[in-house]
C-alpha positions as CSV (number, residue, x, y, z in Angstrom):
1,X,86.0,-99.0,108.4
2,X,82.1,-98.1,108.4
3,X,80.5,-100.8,106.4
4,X,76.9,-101.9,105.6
5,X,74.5,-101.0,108.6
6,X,76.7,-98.8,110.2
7,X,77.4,-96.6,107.5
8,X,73.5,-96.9,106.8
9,X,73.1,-95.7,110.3
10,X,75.4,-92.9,109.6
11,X,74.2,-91.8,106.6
12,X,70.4,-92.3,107.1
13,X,70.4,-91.7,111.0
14,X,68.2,-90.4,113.9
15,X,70.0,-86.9,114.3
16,X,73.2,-88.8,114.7
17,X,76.1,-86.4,115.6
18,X,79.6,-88.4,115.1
19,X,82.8,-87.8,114.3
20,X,83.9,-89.9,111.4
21,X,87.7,-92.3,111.2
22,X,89.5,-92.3,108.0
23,X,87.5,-94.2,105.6
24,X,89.4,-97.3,103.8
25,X,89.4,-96.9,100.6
26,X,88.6,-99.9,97.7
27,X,90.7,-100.9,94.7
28,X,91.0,-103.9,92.5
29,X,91.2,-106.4,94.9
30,X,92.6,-109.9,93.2
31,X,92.2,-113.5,95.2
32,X,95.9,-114.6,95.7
33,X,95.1,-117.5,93.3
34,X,94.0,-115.7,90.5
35,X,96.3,-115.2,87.4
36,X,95.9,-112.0,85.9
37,X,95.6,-111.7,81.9
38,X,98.2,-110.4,80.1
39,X,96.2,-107.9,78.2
40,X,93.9,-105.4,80.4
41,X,91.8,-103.7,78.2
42,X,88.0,-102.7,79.1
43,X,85.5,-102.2,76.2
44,X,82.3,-101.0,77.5
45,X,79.4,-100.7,75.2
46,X,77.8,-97.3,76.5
47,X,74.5,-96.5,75.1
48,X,74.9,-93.5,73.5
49,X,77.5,-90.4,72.6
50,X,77.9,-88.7,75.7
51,X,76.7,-84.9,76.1
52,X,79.9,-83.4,77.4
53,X,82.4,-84.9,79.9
54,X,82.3,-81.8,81.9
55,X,81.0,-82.6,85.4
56,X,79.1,-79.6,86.1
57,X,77.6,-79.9,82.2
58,X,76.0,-83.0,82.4
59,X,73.2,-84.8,84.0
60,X,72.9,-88.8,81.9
61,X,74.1,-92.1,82.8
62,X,76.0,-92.7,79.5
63,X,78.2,-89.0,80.3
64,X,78.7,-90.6,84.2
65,X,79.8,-93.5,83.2
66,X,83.3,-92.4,81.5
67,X,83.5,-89.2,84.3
68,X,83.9,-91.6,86.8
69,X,87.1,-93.4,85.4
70,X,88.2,-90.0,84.7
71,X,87.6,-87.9,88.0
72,X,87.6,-88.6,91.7
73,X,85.5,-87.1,94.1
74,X,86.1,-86.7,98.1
75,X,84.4,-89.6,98.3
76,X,83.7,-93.3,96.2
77,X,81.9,-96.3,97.0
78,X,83.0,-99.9,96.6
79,X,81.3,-102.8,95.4
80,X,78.3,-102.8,97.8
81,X,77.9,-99.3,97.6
82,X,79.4,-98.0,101.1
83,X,80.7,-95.4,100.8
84,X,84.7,-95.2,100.8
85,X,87.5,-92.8,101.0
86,X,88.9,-91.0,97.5
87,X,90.3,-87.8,97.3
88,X,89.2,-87.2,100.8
89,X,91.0,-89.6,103.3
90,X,89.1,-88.9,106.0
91,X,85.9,-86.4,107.3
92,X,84.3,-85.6,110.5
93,X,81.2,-83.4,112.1
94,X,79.8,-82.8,115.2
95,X,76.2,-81.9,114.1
96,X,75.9,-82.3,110.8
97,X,75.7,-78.9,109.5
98,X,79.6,-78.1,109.5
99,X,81.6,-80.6,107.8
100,X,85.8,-80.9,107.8
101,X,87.5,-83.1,105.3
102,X,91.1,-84.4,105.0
103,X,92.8,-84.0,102.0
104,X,95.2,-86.7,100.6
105,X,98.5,-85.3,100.7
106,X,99.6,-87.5,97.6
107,X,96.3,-86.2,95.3
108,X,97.6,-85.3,91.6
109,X,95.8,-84.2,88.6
110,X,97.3,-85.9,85.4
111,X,99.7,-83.1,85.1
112,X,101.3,-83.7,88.1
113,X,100.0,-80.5,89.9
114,X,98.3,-81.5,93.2
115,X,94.8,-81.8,93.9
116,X,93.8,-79.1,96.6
117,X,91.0,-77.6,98.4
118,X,90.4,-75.2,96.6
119,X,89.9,-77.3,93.2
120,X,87.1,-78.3,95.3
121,X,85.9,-74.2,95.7
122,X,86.3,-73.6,92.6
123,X,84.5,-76.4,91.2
124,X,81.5,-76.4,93.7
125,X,80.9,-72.2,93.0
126,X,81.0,-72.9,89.5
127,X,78.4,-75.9,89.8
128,X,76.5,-73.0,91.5
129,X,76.9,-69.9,89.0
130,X,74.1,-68.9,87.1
131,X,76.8,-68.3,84.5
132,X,77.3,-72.2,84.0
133,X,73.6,-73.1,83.4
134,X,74.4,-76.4,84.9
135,X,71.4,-79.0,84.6
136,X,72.6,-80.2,88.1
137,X,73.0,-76.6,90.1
138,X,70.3,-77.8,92.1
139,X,71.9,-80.4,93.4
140,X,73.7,-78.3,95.3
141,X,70.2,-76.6,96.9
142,X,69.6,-80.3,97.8
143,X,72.6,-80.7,99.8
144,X,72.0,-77.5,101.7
145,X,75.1,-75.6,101.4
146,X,75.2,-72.0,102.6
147,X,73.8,-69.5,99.8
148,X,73.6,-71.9,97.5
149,X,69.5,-71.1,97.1
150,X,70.3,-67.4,96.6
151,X,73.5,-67.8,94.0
152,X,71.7,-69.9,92.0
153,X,69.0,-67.8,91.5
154,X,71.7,-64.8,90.9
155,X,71.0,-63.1,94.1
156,X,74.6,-63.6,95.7
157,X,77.9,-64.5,94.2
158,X,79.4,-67.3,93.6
159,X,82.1,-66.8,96.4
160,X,79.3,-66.8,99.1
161,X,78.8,-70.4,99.0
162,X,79.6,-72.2,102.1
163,X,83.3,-74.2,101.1
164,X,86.3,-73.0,102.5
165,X,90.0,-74.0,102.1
166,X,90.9,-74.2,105.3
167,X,94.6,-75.0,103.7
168,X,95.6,-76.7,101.1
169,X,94.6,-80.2,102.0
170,X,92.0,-79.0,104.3
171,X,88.1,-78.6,103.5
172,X,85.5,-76.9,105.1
173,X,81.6,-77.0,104.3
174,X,78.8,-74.7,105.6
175,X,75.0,-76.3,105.2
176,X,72.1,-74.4,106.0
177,X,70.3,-77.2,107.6
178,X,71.7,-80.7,109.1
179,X,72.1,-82.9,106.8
180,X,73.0,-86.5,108.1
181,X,74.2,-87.6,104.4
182,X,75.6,-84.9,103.1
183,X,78.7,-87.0,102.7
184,X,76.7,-89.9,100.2
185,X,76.2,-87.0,97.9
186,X,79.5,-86.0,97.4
187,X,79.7,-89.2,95.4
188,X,77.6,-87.7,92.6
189,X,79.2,-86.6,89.4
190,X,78.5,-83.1,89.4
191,X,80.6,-82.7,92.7
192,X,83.9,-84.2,91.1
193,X,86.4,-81.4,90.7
194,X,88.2,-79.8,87.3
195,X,91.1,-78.6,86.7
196,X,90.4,-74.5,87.1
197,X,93.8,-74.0,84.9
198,X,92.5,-76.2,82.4
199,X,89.1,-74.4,81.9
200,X,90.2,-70.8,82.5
201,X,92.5,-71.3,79.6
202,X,90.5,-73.9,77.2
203,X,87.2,-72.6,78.3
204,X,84.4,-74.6,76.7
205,X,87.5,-76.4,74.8
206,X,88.9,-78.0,78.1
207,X,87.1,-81.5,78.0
208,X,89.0,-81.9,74.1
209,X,92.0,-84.9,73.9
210,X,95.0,-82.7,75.0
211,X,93.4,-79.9,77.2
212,X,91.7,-82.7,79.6
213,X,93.5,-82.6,83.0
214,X,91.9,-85.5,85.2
215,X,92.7,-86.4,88.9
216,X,91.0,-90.1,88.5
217,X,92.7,-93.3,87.8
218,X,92.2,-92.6,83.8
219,X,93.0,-89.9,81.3
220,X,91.7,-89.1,78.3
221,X,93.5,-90.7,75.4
222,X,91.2,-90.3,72.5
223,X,87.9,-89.1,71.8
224,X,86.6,-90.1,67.9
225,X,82.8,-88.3,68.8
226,X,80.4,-91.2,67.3
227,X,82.8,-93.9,67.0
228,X,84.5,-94.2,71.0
229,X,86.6,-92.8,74.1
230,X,89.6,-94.6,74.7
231,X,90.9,-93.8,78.3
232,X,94.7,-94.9,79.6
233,X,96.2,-95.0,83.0
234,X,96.6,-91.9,85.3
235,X,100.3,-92.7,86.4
236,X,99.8,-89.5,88.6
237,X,96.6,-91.0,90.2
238,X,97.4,-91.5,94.2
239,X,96.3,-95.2,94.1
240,X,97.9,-95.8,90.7
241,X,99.8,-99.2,91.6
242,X,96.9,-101.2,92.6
243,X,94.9,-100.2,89.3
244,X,95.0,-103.8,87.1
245,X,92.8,-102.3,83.6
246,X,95.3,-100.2,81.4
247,X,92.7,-99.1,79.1
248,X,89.4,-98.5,79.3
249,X,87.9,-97.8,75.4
250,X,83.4,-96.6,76.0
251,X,81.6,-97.4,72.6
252,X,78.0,-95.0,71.8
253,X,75.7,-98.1,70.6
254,X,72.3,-96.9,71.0
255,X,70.9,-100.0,69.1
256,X,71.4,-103.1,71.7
257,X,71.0,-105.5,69.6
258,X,73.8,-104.1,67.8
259,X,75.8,-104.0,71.2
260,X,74.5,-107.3,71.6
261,X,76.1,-108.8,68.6
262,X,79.1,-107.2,69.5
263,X,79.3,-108.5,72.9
264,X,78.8,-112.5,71.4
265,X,81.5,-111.3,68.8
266,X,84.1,-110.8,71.5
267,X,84.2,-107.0,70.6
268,X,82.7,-105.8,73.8
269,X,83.4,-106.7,77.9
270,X,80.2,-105.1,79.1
271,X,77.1,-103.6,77.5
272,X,74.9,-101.3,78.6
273,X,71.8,-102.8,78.7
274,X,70.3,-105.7,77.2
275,X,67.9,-106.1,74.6
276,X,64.4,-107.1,76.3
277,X,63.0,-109.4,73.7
278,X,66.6,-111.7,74.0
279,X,66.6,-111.7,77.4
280,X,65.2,-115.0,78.0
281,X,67.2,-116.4,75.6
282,X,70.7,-115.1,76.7
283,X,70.0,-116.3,80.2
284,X,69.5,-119.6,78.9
285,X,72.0,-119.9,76.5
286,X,74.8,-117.6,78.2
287,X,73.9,-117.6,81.8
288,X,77.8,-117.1,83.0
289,X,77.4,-113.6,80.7
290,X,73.8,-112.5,82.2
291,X,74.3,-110.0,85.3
292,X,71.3,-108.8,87.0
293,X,71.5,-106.2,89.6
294,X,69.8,-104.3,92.2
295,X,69.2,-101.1,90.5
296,X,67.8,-97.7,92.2
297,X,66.0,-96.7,89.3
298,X,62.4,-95.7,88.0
299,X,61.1,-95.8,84.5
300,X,58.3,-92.8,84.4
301,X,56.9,-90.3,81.8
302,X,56.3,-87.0,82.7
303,X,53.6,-84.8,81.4
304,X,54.6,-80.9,80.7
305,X,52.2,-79.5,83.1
306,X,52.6,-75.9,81.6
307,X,51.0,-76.9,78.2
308,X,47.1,-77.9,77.8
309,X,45.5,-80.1,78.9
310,X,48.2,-81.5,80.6
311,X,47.6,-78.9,83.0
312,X,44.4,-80.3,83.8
313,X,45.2,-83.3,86.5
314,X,42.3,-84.8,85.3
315,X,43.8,-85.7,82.2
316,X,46.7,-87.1,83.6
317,X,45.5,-89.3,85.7
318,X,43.5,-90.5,82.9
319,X,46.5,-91.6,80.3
320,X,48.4,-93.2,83.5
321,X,45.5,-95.3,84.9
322,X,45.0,-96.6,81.6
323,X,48.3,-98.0,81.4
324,X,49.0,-101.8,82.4
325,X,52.1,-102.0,84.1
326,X,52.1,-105.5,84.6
327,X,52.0,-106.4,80.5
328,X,55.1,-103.8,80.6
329,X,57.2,-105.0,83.2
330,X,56.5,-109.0,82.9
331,X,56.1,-109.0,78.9
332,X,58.3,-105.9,76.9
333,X,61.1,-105.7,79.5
334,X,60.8,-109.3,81.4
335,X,63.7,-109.2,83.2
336,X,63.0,-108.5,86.9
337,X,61.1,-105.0,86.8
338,X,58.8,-104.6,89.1
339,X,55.1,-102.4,88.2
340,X,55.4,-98.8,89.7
341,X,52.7,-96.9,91.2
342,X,55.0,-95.1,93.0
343,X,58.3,-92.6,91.7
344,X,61.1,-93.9,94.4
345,X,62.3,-97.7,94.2
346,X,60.7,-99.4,97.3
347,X,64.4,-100.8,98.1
348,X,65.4,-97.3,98.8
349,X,66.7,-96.3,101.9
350,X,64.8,-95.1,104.9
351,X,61.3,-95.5,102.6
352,X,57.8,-95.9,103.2
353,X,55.2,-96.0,100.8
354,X,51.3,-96.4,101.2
355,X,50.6,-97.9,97.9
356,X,47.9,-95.2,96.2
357,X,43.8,-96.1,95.7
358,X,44.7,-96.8,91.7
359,X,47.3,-99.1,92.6
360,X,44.9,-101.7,94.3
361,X,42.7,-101.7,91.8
362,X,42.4,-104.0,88.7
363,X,43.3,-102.9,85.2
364,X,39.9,-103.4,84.4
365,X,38.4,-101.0,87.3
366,X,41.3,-98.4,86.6
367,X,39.9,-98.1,82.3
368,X,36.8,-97.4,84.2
369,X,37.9,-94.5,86.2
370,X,40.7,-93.3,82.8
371,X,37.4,-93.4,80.5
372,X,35.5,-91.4,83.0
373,X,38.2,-88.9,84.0
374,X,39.2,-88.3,80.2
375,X,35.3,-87.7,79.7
376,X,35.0,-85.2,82.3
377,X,37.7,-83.4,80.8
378,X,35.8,-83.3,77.2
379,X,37.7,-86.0,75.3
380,X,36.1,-89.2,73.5
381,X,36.9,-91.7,70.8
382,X,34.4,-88.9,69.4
383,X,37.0,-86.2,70.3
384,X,40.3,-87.9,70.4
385,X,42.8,-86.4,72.6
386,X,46.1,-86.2,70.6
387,X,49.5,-85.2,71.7
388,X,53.5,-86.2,70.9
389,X,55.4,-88.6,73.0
390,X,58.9,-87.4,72.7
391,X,61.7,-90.8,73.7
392,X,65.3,-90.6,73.2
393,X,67.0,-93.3,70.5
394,X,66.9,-96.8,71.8
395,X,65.0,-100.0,70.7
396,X,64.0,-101.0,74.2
397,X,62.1,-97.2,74.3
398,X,60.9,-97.3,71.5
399,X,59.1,-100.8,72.4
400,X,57.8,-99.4,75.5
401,X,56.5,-96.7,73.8
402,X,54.8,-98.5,71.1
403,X,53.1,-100.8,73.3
404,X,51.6,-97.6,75.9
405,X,50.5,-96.0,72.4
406,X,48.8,-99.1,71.5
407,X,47.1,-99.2,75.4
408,X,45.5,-95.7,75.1
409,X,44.4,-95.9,71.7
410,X,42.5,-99.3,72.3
411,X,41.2,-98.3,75.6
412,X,40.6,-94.3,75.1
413,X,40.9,-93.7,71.7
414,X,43.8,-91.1,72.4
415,X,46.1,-90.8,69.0
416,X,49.8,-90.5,70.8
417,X,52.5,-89.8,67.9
418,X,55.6,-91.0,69.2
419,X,58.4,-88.8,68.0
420,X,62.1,-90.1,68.6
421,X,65.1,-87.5,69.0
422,X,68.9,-88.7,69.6
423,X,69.9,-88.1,73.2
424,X,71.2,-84.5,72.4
425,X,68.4,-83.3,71.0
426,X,66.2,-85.1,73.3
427,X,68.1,-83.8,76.7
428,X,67.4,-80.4,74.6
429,X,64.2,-80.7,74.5
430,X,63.2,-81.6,77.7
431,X,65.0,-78.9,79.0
432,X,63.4,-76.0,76.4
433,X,60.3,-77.4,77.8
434,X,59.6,-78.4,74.0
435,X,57.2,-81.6,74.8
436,X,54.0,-83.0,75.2
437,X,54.7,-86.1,77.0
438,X,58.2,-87.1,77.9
439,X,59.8,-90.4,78.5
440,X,62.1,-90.5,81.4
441,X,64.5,-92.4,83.8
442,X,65.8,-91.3,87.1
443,X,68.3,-93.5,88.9
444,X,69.5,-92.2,92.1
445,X,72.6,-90.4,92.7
446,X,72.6,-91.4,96.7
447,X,70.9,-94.2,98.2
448,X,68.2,-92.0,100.0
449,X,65.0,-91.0,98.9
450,X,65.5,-86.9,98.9
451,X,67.6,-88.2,95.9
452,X,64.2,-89.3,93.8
453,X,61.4,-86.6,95.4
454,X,63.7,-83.7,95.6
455,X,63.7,-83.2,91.7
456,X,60.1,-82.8,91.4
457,X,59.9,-79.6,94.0
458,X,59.1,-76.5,92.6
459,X,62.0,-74.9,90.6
460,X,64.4,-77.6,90.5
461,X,66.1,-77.9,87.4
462,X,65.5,-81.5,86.6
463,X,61.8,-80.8,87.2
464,X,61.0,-80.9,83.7
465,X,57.2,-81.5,84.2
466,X,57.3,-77.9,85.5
467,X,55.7,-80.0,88.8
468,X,54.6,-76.9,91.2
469,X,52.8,-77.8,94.6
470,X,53.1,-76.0,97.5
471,X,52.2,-79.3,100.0
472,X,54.4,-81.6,97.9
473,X,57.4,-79.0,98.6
474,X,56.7,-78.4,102.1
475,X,56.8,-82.6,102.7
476,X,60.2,-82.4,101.8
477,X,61.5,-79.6,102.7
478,X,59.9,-81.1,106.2
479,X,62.0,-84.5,105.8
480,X,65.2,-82.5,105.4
481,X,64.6,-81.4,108.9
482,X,63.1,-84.3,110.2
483,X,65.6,-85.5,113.5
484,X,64.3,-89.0,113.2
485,X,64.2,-91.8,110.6
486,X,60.4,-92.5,111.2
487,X,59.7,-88.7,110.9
488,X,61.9,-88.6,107.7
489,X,60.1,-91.5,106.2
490,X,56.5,-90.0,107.0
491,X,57.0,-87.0,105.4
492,X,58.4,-88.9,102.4
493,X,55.4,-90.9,102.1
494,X,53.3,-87.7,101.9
495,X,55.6,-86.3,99.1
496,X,54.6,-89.9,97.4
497,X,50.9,-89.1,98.0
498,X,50.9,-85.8,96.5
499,X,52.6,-87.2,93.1
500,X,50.0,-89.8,92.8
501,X,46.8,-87.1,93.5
502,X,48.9,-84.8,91.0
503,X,50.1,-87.0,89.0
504,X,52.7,-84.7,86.7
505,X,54.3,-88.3,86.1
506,X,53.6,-91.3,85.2
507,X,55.3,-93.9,87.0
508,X,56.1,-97.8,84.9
509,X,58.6,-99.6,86.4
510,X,61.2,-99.8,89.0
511,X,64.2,-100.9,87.1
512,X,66.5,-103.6,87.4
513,X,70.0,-103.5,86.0
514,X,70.5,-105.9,83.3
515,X,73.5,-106.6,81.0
516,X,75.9,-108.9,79.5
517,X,79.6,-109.2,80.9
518,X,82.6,-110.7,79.7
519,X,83.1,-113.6,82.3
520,X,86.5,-113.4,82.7
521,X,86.1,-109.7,84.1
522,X,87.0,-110.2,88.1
523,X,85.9,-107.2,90.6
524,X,82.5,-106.3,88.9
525,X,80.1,-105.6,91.2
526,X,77.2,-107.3,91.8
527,X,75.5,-105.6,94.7
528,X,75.8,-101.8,94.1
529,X,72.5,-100.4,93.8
530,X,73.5,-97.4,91.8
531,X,75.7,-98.8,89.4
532,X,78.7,-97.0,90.5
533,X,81.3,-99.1,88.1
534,X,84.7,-97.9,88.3
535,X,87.2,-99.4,85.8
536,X,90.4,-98.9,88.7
537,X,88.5,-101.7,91.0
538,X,88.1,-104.6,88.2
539,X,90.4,-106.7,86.4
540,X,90.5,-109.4,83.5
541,X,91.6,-113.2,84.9
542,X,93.8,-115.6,82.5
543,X,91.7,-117.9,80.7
């Protein structure tokens, strides 16, 4: 079993070309003196009503959250985040560009039918069709795989992509360029596979109670839209007999007080976040319910680029100089976030950042050069500069965007109209390019810094900013090819320089992952950095 530095080494490494064991795989693991609860029933709280739980339809943390409980991937992690075997029991390449994995002979979908390579085809070309409009299709770009570039853009079809089923439990994947962690992103939920009987026959219908057809360790039981999902046990799923939880049930509270409330109540095992003004408070009064976790995230707004003046540089440097980060992170979240001057989380992976020239300054000196940059570019308490600021439905947002409105209106005399949308809408938005300034969160789907910079090179579809820079996309389209760590990380930190001359987003914090869980929950883990919770690996202990 690869674990911790090797698997780092592995996934992060110097050109390594290695042939890869059979991975172990990780379950609920319960200490021989625990007793187990009679009942086993998860309640998450789960910020919001999920978009879809189609994998290749989705692209938030809220809709990831229940796909994970309800499909498996080639590939999991465990509860430090190495990664582990899942439908895939074991992989292999000699340099990096073509990849073989083992199939689990004993792989069902919930119907009993058995989980094969080519539900892995079929998924991965539709990720890729045009015909899909998935937010994630260029994911797929970022992993490299053959044609994937030219089918997205509708130049080849869908069967050109580089996956072959070798046989039924055998898989074969083609990338264009080497790629030493390809197998970390196969983790991400927009490479977990459906049920190609289910959505040839439901079509857009197949993710209803009834028509689901799920290969995890959960199906779907019921789905009241606004009110909860209610999962139960897979009994087809391969590792069935060492899941503990019998249902999981995922509530949409956006308000976390609410959720909060709920949690103290005994109505709720885990919430989502935590409200940031009770933080202090909880932690003193219900420190065996506090978690706080490592968290590879980044709190940001992003400018749309395409619409004046916030195609002028000028003025975007302006607005994000003039915000205090340190007020943010110590005083309106307060509970671990760290200021960011920078998009990737400095604990990432393989990173190296040189902090940029506004960074080092004081808040004081940075006003200075906003007031003189917003100036240049014709605006004045005189001639206010006055735009939307577009958040999705959450108290903690709306806080954060109160207080940034309050900054540039005392400092610049910029009138910023915050305008709230529900996470539909918002998502919507965003992607209709119908905003001025957007707020936004990016938590990584692999521990590696492609997994942050990628999204902001030209054309990709989670570049919302509508970012375009020819050096930025050449620095990372050099540390895909780089053979060495040191190279790789170089040609990240150039990437990092571009964004803060450009500056098409605003970087605010670096997250940490904060939230109140029932105490008697065993298995959660503590030292995952992307959050990866699956329900199969925890349990609930006897009082």
């Amino acid at each position: 079993m690869y674990k911790n530095k090797i698997t780092q080494a592995l996934l992060l490494g110097a050109g390594l070309v290695v042939a890869l064991p059979s991975f172990s795989t990780f379950a609920a693991q319960v200490p021989a003196d625990i007793k187990l609860a009679d009942k086993q029933q998860l309640v998450r709280a789960n910020g919001t009503e999920p978009e879809s739980l189609d994998p290749q339809k989705v692209s938030g943390v809220p809709e990831s959250n229940v796909i994970r409980d309800l499909l498996e991937g080639l590939v999991n992690q465990d509860a430090e985040g190495n990664l582990v075997a899942g439908v895939a029991k074991s992989w292999q390449t000699t340099d990096n560009k073509t990849w073989i994995f083992n199939l689990r002979d004993d792989a069902k979908w919930s119907n009993g039918d058995p989980v094969t390579a080519d539900d892995f085809v079929y998924t991965w070309r539709r990720l890729a069709d045009p015909k899909t409009a998935s937010p994630y299709a260029s994911y797929l770009e970022m992993t490299t795989m053959a044609n994937a570039t030219d089918i997205i853009a509708g130049k080849q079809s869908p069967e050109t992509l580089g996956v072959e089923a070798v046989d039924g439990h055998t898989l074969k994947v083609t990338l264009d360029k080497p790629l030493s962690y390809f197998a970390a992103m196969l983790v991400h939920t927009s490479m977990k596979p459906v049920n190609k009987n289910a959505v040839e026959k439901f079509g857009d219908q197949w993710t209803k109670v009834g028509n689901y057809v799920s290969n995890g360790a959960y199906q779907l039981d019921n789905w009241v839209v606004n009110e909860r999902i209610v999962l139960i046990r897979n009994n087809n799923y391969w590792n069935n007999k060492a899941t503990v939880i019998n249902q999981v049930t995922f509530l949409p509270i956006e308000n976390q007080v609410a959720a909060m409330n709920r949690f103290l109540a005994g109505e709720v095992d885990m919430t989502y976040e935590m409200p940031n003004e009770h933080f202090k408070r909880l932690t003193k009064d219900y420190p065996q319910d506090v978690k706080v976790t490592p968290y590879l995230c980044s709190y940001y707004y992003e400018f749309n680029t395409a619409r004046k003046p916030f195609d002028n540089s000028d003025v975007r440097k302006a607005l994000s100089y003039a915000i205090d980060r340190d007020v943010l992170a110590k005083f309106i979240v307060g509970k671990g976030e760290t200021p960011a001057y920078n998009f990737t989380p400095l604990a990432t992976n393989g990173l190296e950042v040189e902090m940029p020239e506004y960074a080092q300054l004081n808040q004081k000196q940075r006003l200075e050069k906003a007031k003189a940059l917003l100036a240049a570019a014709g605006y004045s308490k005189d001639n206010p500069l006055t735009f939307k600021v577009l958040y999705n439905t959450s108290e903690n947002h709306k806080k954060i965007a109160v207080a940034i409105a309050s900054m540039w209106k005392k400092s610049l005399g910029v009138e910023a109209q915050l305008e709230n949308q529900e996470w539909k809408s918002y998502l919507d938005s965003k992607r209709q390019g119908n905003f001025d300034v957007s707020r936004a969160g990016w938590c990584g789907d692999y521990n590696e810094a492609s997994t942050f910079l990628a999204i902001m090179r030209t054309g990709h579809s989670q570049n919302y900013p509508k970012y375009a820079s020819a050096d930025y996309d050449k620095a990372i389209d050099d540390a895909i090819l780089a053979p060495t760590v040191a190279e790789r990380a170089a040609d990240y930190k150039r990437a990092e320089a571009s964004l803060a001359n450009d500056m098409p987003i605003m970087p605010i914090y670096h997250y940490v992952n904060a939230r109140l869980v029932n105490p008697q929950l065993g298995g959660y883990p503590m030292k995952n950095p992307e959050d990866n919770i699956y329900s199969k690996d925890m349990y609930f202990i006897a009082k």
